[in-house]
C-alpha positions as CSV (number, residue, x, y, z in Angstrom):
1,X,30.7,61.9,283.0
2,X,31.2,58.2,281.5
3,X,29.7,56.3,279.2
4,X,29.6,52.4,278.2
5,X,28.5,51.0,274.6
6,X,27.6,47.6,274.2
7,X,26.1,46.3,270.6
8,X,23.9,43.9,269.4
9,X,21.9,42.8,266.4
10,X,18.5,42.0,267.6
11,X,15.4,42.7,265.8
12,X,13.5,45.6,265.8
13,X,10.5,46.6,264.2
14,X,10.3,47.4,260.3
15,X,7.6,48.3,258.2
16,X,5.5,51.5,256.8
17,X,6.5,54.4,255.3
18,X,6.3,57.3,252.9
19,X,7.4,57.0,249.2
20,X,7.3,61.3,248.9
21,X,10.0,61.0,252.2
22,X,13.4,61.2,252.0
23,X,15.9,60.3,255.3
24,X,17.4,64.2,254.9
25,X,13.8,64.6,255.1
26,X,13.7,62.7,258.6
27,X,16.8,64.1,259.6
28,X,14.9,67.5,259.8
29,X,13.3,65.8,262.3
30,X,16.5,65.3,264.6
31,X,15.6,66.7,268.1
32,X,11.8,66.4,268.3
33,X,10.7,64.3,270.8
34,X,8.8,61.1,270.3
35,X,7.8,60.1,273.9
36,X,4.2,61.3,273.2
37,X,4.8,63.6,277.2
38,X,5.0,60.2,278.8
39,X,6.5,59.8,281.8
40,X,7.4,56.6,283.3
41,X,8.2,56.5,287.3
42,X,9.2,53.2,288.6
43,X,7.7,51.0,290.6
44,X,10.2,50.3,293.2
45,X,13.0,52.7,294.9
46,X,16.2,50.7,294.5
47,X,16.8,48.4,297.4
48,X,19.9,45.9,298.8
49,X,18.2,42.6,296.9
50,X,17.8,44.2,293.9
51,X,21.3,45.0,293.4
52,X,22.8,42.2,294.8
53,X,20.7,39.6,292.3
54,X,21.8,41.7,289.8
55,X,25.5,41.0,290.7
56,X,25.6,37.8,292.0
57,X,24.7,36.0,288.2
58,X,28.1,37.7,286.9
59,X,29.9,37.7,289.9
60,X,30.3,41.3,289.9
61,X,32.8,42.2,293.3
62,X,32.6,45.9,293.0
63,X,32.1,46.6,297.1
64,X,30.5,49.9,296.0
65,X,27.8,47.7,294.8
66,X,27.6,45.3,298.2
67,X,28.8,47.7,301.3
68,X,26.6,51.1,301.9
69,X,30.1,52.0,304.6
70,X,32.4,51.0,302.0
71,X,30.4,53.6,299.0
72,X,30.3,56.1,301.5
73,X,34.1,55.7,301.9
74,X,34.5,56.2,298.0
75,X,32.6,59.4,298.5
76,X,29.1,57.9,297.4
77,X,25.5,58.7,298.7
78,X,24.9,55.2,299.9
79,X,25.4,51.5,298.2
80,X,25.7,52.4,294.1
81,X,23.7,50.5,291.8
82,X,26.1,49.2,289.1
83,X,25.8,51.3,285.4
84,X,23.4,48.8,283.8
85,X,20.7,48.4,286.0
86,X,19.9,52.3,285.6
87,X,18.1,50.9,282.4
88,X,17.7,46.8,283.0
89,X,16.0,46.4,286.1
90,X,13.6,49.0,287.3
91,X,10.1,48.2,286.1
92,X,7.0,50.5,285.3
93,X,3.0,49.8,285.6
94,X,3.9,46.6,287.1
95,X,4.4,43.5,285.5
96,X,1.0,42.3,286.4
97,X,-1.9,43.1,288.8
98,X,-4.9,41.6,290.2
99,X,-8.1,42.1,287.7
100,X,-5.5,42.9,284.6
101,X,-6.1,40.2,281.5
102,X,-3.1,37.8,281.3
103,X,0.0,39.2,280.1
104,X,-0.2,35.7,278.0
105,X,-2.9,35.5,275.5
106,X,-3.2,32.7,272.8
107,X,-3.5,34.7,270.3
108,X,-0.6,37.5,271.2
109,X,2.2,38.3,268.8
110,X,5.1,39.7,268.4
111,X,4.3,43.4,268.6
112,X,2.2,42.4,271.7
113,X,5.0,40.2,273.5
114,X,7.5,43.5,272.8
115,X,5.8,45.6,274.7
116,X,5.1,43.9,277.8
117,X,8.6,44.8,278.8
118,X,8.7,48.4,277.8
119,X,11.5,50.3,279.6
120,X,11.2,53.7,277.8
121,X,8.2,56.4,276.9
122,X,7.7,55.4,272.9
123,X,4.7,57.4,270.9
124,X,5.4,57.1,267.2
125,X,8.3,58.1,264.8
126,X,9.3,61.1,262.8
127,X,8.3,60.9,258.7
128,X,10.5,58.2,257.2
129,X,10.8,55.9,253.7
130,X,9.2,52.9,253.5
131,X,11.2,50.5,254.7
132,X,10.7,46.4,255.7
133,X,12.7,45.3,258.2
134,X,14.9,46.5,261.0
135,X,17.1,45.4,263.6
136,X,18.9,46.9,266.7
137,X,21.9,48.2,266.5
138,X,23.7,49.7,269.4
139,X,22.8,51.6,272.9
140,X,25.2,54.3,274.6
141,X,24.3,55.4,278.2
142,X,25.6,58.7,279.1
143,X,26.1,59.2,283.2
144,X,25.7,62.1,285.4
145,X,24.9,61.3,288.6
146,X,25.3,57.3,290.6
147,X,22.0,55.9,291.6
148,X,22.3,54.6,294.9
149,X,20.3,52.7,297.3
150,X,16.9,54.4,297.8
151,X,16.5,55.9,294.7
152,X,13.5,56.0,292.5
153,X,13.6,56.8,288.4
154,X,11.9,58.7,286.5
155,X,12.4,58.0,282.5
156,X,11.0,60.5,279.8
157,X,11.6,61.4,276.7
158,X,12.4,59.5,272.9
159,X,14.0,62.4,271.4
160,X,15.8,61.5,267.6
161,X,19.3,62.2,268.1
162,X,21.1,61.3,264.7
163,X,20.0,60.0,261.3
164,X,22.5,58.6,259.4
165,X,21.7,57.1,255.9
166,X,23.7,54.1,254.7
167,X,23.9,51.2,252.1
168,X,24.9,47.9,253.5
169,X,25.5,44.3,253.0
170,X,21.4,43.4,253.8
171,X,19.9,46.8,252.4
172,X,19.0,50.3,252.0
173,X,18.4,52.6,254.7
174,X,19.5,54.6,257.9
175,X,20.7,54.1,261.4
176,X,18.8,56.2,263.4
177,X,19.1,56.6,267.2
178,X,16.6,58.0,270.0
179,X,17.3,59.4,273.4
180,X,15.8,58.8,277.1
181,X,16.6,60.3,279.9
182,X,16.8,59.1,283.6
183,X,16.2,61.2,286.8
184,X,15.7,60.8,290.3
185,X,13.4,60.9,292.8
186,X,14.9,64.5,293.1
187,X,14.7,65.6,289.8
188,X,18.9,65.5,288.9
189,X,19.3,63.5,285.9
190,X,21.1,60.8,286.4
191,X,21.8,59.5,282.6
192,X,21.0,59.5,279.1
193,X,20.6,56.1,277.0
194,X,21.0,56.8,273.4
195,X,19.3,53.2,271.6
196,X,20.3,52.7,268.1
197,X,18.7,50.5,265.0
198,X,19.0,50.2,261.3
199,X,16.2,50.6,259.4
200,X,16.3,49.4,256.3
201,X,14.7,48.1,252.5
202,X,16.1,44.5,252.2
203,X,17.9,43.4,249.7
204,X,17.1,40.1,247.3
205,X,18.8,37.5,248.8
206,X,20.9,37.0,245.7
207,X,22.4,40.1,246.8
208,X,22.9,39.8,250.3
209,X,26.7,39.9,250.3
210,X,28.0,36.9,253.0
């Protein structure tokens, strides 16, 4: 099995909560799943363009990635779809379809515009504080089998994996993280992503340490 980290500080949604909640309170929540049962199958089965347009913008030479012969030679199913695209690049319900409203309304906002692109089953969150604000903190995506050329994924699950409360610089709150998993059009799962935020109370901004 491998694994890759990469870390960011985007924002995520923060707001809502319950004063009579504690985080060891929503740790007792660690390992219920917050999917809501759904379960996302993607539109397309991996194909030649879609990994080579993925590639060709970083120049990525891996010949797994480009030659089916030369995959097969490293003892791979066919042509290997490099590690990030198991979550990036397949999409779900389409982007768009003929007789759908615009995917661009006037009037949309933020919460609307975030989840347009949703890549993972999300239905709700386990009892936590109030909090105000939030922002992403890390992903971890665990591997178990390649996804080669011709496969089609299956993504379920939002299951809370860790809550860790923590004081910091901008506020009071946790880091808590939530598990999908990723299978094939054969049912062997193929990986585990593991997405992380902080959510948090902000501080004043006088005390916002720099």
């Amino acid at each position: 099995m491998a694994r890759s980290k990469e870390g960011a500080a985007t924002p995520a949604q923060g707001g809502g909560g319950d004063s009579e909640i504690t985080w060891e309170d929503t740790a007792k929540h660690i390992g219920e799943d917050y999917s809501g049962g759904i379960i996302m199958v993607a539109d397309e089965r991996v194909d030649k363009v879609m990994i080579s347009r993925y590639c060709e913008p970083a120049e990525i030479g891996n010949l797994t990635y480009w030659d089916e012969e030369a995959a097969r030679m490293a003892g791979y199913r066919s042509q290997v779809v490099p590690w990030a695209m198991v979550k990036e690049v397949p999409t779900y319900s389409g982007n768009w379809r003929p007789g759908q409203p615009t995917r661009f309304p006037l009037d949309a906002d933020v919460d609307y515009q975030s989840q347009l692109a949703a890549r993972s089953p999300s239905s709700g969150e386990p009892p936590m504080p109030p909090t105000n604000a939030g922002f992403f903190t890390d992903m971890t995506i665990e591997f178990f089998e390649p996804v080669c050329l011709g496969d089609r994924l299956t993504t379920m699950g939002r299951v809370l994996s860790h809550v860790t409360p923590k004081e910091t610089r901008v506020g009071v709150g946790a880091f808590l993280g939530y598990t999908t998993s990723y299978f094939n059009q054969d049912g062997q799962l193929v990986a585990k992503a593991t997405q992380g935020n902080y959510r948090f109370v902000r501080k004043d901004e006088k005390d916002i340490v720099r």
